[in-house]
LONU-658555 format. One record per residue (C-alpha): y, z, x; residue number from 1. Coordinates in pm, 1 decimal, m for minus. Each point is the difference from the previous one (the first is absolute). Layout:
# residues N
+----------+----------+----------+-----+
!        v !        w !        u ! num !
+----------+----------+----------+-----+
!        Y !        Z !        X ! NUM !
...
+----------+----------+----------+-----+
END
This chain:
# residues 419
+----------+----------+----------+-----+
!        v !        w !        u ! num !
+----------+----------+----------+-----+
!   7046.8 !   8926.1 !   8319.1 !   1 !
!    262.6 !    214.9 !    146.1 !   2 !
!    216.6 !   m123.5 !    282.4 !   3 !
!    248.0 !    223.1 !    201.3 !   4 !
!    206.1 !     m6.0 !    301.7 !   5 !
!    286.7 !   m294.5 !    126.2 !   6 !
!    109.0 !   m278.5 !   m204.2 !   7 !
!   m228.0 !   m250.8 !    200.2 !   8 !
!   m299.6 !    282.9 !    m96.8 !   9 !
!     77.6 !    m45.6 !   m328.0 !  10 !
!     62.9 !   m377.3 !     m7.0 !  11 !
!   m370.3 !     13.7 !    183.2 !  12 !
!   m133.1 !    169.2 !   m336.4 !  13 !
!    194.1 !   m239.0 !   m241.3 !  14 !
!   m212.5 !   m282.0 !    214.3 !  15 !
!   m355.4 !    193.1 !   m109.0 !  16 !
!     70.9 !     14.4 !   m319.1 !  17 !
!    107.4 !   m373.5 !    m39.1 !  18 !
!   m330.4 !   m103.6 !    192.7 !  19 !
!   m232.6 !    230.1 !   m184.5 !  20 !
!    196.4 !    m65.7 !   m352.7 !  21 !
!    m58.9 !   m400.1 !     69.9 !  22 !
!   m390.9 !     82.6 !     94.4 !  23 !
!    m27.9 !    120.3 !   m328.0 !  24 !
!     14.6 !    386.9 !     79.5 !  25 !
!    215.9 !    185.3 !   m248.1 !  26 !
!    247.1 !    293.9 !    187.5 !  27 !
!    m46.6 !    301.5 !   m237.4 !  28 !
!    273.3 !    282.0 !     13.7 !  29 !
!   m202.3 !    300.1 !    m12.7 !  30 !
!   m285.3 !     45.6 !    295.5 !  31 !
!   m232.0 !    138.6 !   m248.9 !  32 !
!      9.5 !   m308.1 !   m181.6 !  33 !
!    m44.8 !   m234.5 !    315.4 !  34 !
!   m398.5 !    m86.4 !    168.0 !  35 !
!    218.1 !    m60.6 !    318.9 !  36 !
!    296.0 !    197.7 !    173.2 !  37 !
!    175.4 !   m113.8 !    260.6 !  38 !
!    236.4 !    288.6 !    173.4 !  39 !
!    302.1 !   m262.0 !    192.3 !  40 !
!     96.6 !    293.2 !    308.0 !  41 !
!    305.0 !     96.9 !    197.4 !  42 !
!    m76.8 !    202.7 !    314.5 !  43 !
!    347.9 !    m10.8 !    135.0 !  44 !
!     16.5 !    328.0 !      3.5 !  45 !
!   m207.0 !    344.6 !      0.2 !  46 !
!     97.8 !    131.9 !   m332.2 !  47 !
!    m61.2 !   m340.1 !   m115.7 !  48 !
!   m333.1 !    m58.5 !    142.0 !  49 !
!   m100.3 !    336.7 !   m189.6 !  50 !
!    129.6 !    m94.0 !   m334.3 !  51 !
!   m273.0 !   m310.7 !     94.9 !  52 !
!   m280.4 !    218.2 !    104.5 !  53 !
!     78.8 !    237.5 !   m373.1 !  54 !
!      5.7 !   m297.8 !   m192.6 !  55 !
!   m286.8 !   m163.3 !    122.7 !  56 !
!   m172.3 !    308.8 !    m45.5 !  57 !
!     68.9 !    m10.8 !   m342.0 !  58 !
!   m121.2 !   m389.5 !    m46.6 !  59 !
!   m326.2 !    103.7 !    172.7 !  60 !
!    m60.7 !    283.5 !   m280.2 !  61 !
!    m31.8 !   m308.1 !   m248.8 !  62 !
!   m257.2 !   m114.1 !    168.8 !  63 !
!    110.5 !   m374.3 !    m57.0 !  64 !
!    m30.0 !   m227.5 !    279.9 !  65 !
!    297.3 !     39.5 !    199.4 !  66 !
!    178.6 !   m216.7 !    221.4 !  67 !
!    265.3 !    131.6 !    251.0 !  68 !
!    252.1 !   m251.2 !    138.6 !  69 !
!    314.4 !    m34.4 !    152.0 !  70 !
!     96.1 !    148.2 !    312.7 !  71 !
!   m206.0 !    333.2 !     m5.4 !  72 !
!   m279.7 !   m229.5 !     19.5 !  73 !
!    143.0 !   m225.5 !    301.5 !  74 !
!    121.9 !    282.1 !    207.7 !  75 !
!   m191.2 !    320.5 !    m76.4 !  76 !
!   m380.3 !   m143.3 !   m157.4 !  77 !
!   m170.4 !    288.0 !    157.7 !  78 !
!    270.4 !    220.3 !   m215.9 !  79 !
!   m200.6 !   m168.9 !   m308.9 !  80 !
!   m361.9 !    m24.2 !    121.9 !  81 !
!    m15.5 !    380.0 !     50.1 !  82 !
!     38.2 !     52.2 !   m330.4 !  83 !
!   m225.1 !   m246.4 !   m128.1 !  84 !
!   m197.1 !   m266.2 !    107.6 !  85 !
!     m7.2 !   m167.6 !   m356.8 !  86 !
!    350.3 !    m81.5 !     m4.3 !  87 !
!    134.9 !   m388.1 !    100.0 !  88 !
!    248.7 !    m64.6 !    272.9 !  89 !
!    205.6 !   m264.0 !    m50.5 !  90 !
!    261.9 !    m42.0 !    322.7 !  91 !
!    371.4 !    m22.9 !   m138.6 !  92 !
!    m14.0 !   m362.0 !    241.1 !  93 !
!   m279.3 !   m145.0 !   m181.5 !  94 !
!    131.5 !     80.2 !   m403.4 !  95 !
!    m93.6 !   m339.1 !   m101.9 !  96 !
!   m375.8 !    131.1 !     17.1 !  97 !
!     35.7 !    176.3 !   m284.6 !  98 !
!   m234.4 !   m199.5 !   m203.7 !  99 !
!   m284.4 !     56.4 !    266.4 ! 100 !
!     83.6 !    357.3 !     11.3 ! 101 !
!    m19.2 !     39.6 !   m360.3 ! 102 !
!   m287.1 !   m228.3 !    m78.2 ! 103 !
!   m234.3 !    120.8 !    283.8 ! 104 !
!   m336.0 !    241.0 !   m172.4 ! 105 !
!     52.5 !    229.1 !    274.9 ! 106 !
!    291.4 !    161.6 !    271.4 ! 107 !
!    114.5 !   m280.0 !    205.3 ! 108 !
!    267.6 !     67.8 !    308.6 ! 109 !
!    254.4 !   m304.9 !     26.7 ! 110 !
!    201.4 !    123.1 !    286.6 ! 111 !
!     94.7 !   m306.2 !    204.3 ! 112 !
!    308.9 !   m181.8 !    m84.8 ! 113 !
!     m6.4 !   m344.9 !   m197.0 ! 114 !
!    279.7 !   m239.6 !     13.4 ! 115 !
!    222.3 !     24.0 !   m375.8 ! 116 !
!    m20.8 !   m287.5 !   m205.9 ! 117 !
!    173.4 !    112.6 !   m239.9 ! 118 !
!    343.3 !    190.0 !   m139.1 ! 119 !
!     m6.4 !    249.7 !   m266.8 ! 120 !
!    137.7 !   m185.3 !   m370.4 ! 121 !
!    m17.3 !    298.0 !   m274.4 ! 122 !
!    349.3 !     64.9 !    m93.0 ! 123 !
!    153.2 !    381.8 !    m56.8 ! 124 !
!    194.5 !   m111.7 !   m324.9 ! 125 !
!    292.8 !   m242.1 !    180.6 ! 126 !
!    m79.9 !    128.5 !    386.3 ! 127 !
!   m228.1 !    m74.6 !    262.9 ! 128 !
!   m112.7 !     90.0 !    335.4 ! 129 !
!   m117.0 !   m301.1 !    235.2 ! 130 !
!   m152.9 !    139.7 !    349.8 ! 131 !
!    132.3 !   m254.8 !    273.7 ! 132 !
!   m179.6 !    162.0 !    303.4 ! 133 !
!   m228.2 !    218.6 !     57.2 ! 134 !
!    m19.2 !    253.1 !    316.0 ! 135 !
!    245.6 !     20.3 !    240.6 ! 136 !
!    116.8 !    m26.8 !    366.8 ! 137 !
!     74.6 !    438.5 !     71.0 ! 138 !
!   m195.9 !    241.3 !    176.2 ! 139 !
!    192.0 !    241.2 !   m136.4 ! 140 !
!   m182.4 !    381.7 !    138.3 ! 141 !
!    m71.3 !    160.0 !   m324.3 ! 142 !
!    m65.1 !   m277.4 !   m219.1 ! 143 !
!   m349.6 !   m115.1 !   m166.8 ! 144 !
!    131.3 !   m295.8 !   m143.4 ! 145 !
!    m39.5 !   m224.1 !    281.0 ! 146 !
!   m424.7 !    165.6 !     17.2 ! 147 !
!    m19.8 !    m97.9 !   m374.6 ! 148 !
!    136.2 !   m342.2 !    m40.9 ! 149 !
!     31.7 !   m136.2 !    385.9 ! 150 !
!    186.0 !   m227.4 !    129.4 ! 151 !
!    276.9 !   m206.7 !   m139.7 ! 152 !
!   m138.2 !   m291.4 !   m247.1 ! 153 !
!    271.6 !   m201.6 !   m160.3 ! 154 !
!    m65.2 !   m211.3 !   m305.5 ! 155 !
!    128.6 !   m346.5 !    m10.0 ! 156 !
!    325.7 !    m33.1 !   m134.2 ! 157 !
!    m72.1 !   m301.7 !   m256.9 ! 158 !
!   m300.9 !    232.3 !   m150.4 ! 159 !
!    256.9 !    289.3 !    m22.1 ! 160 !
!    293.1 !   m291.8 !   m120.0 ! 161 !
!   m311.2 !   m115.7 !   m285.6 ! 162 !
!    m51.4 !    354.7 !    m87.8 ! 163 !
!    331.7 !     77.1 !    m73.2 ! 164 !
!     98.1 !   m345.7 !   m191.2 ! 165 !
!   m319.9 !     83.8 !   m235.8 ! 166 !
!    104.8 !    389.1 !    m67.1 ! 167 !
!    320.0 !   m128.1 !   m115.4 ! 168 !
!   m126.5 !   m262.8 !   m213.5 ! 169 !
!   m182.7 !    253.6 !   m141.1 ! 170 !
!    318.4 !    235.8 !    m57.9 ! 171 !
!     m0.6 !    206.2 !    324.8 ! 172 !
!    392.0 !     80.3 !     78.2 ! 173 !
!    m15.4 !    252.4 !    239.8 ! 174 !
!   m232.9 !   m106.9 !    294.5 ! 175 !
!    m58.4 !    244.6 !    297.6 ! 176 !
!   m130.7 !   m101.6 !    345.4 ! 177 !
!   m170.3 !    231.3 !    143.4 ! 178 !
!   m238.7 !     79.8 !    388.7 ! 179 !
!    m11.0 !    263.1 !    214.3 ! 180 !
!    310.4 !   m165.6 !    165.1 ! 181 !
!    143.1 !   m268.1 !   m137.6 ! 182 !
!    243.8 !    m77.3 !    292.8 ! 183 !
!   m281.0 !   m127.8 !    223.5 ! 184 !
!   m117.5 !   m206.5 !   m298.7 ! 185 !
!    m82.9 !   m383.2 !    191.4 ! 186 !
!      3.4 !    124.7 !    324.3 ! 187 !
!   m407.4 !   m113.6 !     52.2 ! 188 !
!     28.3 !   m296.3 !   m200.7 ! 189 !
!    322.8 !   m174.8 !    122.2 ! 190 !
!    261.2 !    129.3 !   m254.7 ! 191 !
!    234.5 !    294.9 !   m117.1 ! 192 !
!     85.5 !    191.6 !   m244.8 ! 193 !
!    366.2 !   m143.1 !    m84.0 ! 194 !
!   m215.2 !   m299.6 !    m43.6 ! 195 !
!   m210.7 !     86.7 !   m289.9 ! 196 !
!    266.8 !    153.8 !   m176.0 ! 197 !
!    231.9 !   m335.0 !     15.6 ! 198 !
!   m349.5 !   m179.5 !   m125.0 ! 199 !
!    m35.1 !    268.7 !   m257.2 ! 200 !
!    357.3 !    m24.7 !   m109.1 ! 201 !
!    m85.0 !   m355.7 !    m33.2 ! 202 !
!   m179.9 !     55.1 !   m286.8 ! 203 !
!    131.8 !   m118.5 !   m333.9 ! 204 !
!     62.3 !    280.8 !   m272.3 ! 205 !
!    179.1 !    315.4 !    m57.9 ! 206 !
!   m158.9 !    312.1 !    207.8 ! 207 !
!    108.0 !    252.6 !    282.2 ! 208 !
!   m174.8 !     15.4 !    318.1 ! 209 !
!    m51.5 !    380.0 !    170.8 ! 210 !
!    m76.7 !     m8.1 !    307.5 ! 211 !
!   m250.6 !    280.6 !    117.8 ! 212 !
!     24.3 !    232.7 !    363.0 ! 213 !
!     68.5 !   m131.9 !    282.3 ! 214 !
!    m15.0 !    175.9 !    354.9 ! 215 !
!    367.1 !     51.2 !    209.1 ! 216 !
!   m145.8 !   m273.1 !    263.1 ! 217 !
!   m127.5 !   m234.2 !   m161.7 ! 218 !
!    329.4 !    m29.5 !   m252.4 ! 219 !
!    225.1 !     11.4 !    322.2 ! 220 !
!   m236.2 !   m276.9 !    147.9 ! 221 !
!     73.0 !   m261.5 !   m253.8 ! 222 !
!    388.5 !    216.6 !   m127.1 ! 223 !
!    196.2 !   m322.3 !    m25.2 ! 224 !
!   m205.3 !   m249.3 !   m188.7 ! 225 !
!   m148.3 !    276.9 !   m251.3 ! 226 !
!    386.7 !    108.2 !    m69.7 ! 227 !
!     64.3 !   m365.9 !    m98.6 ! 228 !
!   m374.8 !    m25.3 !   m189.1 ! 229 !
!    169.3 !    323.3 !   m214.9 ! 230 !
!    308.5 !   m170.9 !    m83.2 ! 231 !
!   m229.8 !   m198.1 !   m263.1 ! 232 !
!     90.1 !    165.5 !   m322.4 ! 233 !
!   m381.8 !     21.0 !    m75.6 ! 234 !
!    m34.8 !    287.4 !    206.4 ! 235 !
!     82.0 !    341.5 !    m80.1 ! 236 !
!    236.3 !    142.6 !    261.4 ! 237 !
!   m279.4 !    271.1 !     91.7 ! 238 !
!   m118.7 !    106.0 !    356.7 ! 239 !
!   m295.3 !    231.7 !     22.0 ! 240 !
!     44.6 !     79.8 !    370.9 ! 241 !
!   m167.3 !    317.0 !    128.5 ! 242 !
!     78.3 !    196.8 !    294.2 ! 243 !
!   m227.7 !    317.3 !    m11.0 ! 244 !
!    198.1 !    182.5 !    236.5 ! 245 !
!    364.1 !     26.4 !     83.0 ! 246 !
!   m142.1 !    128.9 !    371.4 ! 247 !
!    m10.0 !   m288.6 !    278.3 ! 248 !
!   m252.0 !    176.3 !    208.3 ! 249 !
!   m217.1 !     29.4 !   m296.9 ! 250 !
!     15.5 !   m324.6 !   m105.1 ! 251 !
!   m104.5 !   m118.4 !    360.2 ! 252 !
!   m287.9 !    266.7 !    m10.8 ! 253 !
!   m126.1 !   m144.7 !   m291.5 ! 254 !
!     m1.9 !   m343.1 !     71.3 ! 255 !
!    274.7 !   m158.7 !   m261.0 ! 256 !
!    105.3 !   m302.9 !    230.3 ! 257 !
!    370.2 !    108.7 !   m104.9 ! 258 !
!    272.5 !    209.8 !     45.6 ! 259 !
!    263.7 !    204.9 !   m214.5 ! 260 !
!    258.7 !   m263.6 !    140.7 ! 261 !
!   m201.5 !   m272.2 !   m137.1 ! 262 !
!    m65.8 !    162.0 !   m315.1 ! 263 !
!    400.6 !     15.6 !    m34.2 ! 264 !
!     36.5 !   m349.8 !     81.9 ! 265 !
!   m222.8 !   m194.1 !   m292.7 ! 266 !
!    193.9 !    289.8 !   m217.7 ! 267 !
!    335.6 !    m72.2 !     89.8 ! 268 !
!    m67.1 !   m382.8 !    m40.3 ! 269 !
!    m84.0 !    m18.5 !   m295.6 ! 270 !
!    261.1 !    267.8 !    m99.8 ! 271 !
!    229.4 !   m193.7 !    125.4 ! 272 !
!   m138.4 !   m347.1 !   m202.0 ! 273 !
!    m80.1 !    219.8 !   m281.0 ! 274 !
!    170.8 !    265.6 !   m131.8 ! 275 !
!   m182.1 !    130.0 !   m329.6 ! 276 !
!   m310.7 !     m5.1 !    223.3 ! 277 !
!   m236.7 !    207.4 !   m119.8 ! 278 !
!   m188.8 !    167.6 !    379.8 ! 279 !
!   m312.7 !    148.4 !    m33.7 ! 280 !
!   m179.1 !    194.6 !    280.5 ! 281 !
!   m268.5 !    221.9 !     83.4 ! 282 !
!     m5.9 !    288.0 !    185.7 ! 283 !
!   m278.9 !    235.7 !     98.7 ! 284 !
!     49.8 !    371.1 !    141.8 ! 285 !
!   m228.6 !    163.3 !    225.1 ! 286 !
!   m107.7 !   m267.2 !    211.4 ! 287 !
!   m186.2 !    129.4 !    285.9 ! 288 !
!    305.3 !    147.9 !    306.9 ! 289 !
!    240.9 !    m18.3 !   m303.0 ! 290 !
!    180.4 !    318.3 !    109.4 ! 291 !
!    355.2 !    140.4 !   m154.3 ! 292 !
!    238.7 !   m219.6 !    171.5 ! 293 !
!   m201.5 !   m324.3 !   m109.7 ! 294 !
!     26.3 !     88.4 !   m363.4 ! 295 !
!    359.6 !     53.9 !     20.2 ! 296 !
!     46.1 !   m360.6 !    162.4 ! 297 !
!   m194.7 !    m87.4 !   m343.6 ! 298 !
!    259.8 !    219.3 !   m220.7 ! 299 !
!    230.9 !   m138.5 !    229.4 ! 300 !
!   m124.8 !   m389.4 !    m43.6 ! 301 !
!    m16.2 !     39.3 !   m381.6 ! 302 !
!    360.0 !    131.6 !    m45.4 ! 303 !
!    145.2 !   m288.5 !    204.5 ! 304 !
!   m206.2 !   m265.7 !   m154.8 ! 305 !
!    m27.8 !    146.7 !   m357.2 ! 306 !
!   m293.1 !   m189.2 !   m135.6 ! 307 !
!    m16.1 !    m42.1 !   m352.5 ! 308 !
!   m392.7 !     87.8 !    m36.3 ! 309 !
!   m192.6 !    222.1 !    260.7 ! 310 !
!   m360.7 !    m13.5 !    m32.8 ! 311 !
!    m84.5 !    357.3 !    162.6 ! 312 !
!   m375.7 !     87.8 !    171.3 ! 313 !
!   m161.8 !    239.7 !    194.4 ! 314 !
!   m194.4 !   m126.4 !    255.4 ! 315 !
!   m334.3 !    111.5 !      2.2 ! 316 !
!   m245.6 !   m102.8 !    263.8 ! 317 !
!   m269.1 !   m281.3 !    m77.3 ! 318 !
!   m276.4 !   m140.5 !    180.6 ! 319 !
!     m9.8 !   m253.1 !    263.6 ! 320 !
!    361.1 !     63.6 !     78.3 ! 321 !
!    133.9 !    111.7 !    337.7 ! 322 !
!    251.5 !    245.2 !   m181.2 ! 323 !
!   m286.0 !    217.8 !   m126.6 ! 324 !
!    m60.8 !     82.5 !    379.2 ! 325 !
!    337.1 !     59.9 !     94.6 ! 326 !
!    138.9 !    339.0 !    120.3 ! 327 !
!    287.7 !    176.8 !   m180.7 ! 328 !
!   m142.4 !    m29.6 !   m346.0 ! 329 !
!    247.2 !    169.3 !   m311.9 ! 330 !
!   m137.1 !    257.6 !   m161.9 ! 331 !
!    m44.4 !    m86.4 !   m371.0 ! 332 !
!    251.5 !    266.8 !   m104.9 ! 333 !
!    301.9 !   m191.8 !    190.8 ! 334 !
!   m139.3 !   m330.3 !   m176.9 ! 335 !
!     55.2 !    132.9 !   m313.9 ! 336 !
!    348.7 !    147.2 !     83.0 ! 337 !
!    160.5 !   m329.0 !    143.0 ! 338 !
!   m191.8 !   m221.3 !   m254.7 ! 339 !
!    239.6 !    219.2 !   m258.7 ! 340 !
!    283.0 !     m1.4 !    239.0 ! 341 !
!     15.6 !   m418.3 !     16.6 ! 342 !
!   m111.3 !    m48.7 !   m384.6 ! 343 !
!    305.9 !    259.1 !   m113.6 ! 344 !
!    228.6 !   m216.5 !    238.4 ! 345 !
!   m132.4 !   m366.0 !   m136.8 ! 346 !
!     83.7 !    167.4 !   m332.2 ! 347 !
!    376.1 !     51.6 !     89.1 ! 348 !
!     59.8 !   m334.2 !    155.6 ! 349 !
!   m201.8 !   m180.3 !   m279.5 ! 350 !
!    195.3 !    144.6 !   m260.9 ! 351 !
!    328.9 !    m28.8 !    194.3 ! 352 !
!    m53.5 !   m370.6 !     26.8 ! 353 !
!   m124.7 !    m40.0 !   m337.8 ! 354 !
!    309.3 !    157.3 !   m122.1 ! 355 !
!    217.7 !   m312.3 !    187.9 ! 356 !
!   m116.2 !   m229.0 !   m242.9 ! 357 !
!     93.4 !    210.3 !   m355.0 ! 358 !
!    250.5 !   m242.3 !   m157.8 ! 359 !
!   m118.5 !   m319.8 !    127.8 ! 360 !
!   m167.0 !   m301.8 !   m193.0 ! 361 !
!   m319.8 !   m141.0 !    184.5 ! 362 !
!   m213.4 !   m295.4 !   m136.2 ! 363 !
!   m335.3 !    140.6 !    m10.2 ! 364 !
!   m344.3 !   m120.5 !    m34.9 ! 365 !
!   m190.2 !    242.7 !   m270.5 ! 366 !
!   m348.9 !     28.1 !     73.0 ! 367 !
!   m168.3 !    203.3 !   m212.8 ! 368 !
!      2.1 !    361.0 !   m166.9 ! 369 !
!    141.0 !    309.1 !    197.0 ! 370 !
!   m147.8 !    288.5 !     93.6 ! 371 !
!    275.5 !    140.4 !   m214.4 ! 372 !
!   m149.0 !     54.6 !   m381.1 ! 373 !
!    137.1 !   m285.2 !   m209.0 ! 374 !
!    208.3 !   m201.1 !    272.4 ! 375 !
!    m11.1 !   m275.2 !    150.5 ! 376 !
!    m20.4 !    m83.5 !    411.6 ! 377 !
!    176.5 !   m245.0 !    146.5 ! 378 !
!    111.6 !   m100.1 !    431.2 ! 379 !
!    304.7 !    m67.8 !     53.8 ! 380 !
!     98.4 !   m290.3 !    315.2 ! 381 !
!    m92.1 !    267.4 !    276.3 ! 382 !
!   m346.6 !    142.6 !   m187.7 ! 383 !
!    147.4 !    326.9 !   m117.5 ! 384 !
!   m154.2 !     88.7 !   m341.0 ! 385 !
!    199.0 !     38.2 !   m283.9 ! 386 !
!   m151.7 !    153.4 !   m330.2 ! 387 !
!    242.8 !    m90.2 !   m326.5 ! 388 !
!    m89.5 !     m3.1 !   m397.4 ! 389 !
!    m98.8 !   m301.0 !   m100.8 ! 390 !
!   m248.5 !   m258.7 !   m199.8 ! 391 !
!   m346.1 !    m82.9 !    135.4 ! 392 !
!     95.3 !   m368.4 !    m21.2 ! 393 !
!    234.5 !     40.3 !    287.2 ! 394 !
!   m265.2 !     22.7 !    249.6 ! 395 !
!     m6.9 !   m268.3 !    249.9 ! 396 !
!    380.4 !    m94.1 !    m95.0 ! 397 !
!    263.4 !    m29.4 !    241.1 ! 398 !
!    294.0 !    245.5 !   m176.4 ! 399 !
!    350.4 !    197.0 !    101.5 ! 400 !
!    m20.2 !    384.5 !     m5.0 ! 401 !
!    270.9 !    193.6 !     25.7 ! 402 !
!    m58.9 !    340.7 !    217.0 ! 403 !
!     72.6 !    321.9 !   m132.9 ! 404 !
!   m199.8 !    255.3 !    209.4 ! 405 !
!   m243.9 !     37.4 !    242.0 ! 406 !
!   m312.2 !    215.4 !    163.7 ! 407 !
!    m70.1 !     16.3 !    350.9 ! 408 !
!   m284.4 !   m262.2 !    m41.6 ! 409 !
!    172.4 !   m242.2 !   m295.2 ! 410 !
!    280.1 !    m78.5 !   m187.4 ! 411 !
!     78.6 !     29.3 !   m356.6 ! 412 !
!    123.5 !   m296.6 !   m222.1 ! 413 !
!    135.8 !   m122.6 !   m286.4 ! 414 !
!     m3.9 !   m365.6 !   m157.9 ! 415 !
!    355.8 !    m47.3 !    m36.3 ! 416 !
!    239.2 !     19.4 !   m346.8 ! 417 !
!    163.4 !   m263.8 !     48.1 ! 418 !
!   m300.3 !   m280.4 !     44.5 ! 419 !
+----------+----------+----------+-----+
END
């Protein structure tokens, strides 16, 4: 099985594999090896969607049976049937059919939704990612998401609370909520986000809660209790908070529900709580009418704000979206150019902030090995990773680490001399 795409996409494919591993199936790690495959899609965007349509291409040359899921197969089926009629669809809102899917002697299309039982429990090493809500409330213009996994489905918070309490019985210490938007998490079933996390927090045991994206509206919507929910030193001092587009007109074109204004406003709250926060955002170039003076407001918005990660897309037009219609389309040459624009500018600030913290001595939660041969990765309070040198049996230990340097995307560490 190979699973790509958002956290909750991947969190989705953790949940096959438990179901199939506990119906006896055994998850192989080479496709040659396996009777089944099961592809788990992103579509979220074009180049994306290709990478899908390769890939699959390459599973169908094995001629094993073949089972595509995820949200290729909830939003774009026909995308899958034209290539071949042998291969399952499995809708990324009905996962927990896996078994069927699998089990079935011939192609079988599960494409309607089917209420979730059930919360992923596989742990990676000492972290884990719980899904608290599926869907979400937007109708953003150029997004897919809302065609692949619908409306907004929140999970009830004492199956979330149980899930968590069992992952860190079972040695989780990093646990990371993630939806499409957590800040309208509740909002169909009578509660909110700030709280699960205070039920969450509740939760006897040593871990760190990160809290996944949240849209500018639905953070400013519930601002005042979530800042207090954060105060619990549980949580991470992290705020994914995208903004696409430093442009107001854009942002009403394509159907955000917010404004720059607002965007400032959940950032300079929890600034203001917060200092070490660590701000995450996203921001995508070339949306359709995206002309020179709206990408400066974006260079613009970036320099004041200063975010310490920028997730950086092109848009690219996708099916069933309003945006793929509009007029005043960017040619894919000027895509490319301010997609390297933004990314060399995130670079700057990123390091420039980094930099701030050389010198200091953060408690830090190591969570497993770094990307960085022979070191160690640990988060500090606000979720900035830190790679140091260190022994395996640190991980999933709560230690000081003195900073010494620092990329634009981490900091570098040192367990300190004197104990």
């Amino acid at each position: 099985m190979e699973s790509y795409g958002c956290a909750m996409n991947m969190a989705d494919g953790q949940l096959m594999a438990e179901l199939l591993a506990e119906a006896g199936h055994i998850i192989v790690s080479r496709p040659e090896e396996a009777d089944v495959i099961i592809l788990n899609t992103c579509t979220v965007r074009a180049d994306t969607e290709r990478r899908m349509v390769k890939r699959l291409g390459e599973f169908l040359s094995l001629g094993k049976r073949l089972v595509v899921a995820g949200c290729l197969a909830s939003a774009q089926p026909g995308v899958v049937y034209k290539l071949s009629r042998r291969v399952s669809l499995l809708s990324a809102r009905a996962v927990e059919a896996v078994r069927e899917v699998v089990e079935a002697n011939g192609p079988v299309y599960v494409l309607e939704p089917r209420p979730r039982r059930r919360l992923p429990r596989l742990l990676d090493g000492v972290k884990i990612t719980i899904p608290i809500a599926e869907g979400c409330l937007g109708r953003c213009a150029y997004c897919i998401v809302r065609v692949a996994r619908g409306p907004l489905r929140s999970y009830r918070p004492e199956v979330i609370v149980r899930a968590v309490r069992e992952a860190v019985a079972r040695g989780a210490r990093e646990v990371r909520l993630t939806a499409q938007d957590t800040g309208v998490y509740g909002r169909d079933i009578g509660t909110s986000l700030p709280e699960l996390l205070r039920a969450v927090c509740a939760v006897e045991g040593h871990f760190m809660v990160r809290v996944g994206m949240m849209n500018p509206d639905a953070a400013l919507r519930i601002l005042d209790d979530l800042l207090d929910a954060y105060e619990d030193p549980k949580i991470y001092k992290f705020l994914h908070l995208p903004v696409q587009t430093g442009d107001n007109g854009l942002l009403k074109a394509m159907r955000r529900g917010y404004t720059v204004e607002d965007f400032l406003a959940v950032v300079e709250a929890f600034r203001s709580r917060f200092p070490d926060l660590m701000l995450a955002t996203d921001i995508m170039v070339g949306l359709p009418g995206e002309d020179e003076d709206a990408f400066k407001h974006t260079l613009a918005l970036l320099e004041r704000v200063r975010p310490d990660k920028v997730h950086v897309a092109r848009y690219t037009p996708r099916p069933h979206t309003p945006a793929a219609s509009m007029p005043n389309q960017v040619p894919e040459p000027v895509k490319k150019k301010r997609s390297r624009i933004v990314s060399e500018l995130a670079a700057r600030i990123g390091l420039e902030n980094n930099m701030a913290f050389v010198g200091r001595r953060l408690r830090c939660l190591v969570v497993g090995r770094a990307p960085r041969l022979g070191q160690l990765e640990a988060r500090t309070p606000s979720y900035r990773p830190i790679y140091f040198e260190g022994p395996e049996g640190l991980v999933g230990d709560f230690v000081g680490l003195d900073v010494v340097s620092a990329g634009p995307y981490f900091l570098l560490g040192q367990l300190p001399s004197d104990g």
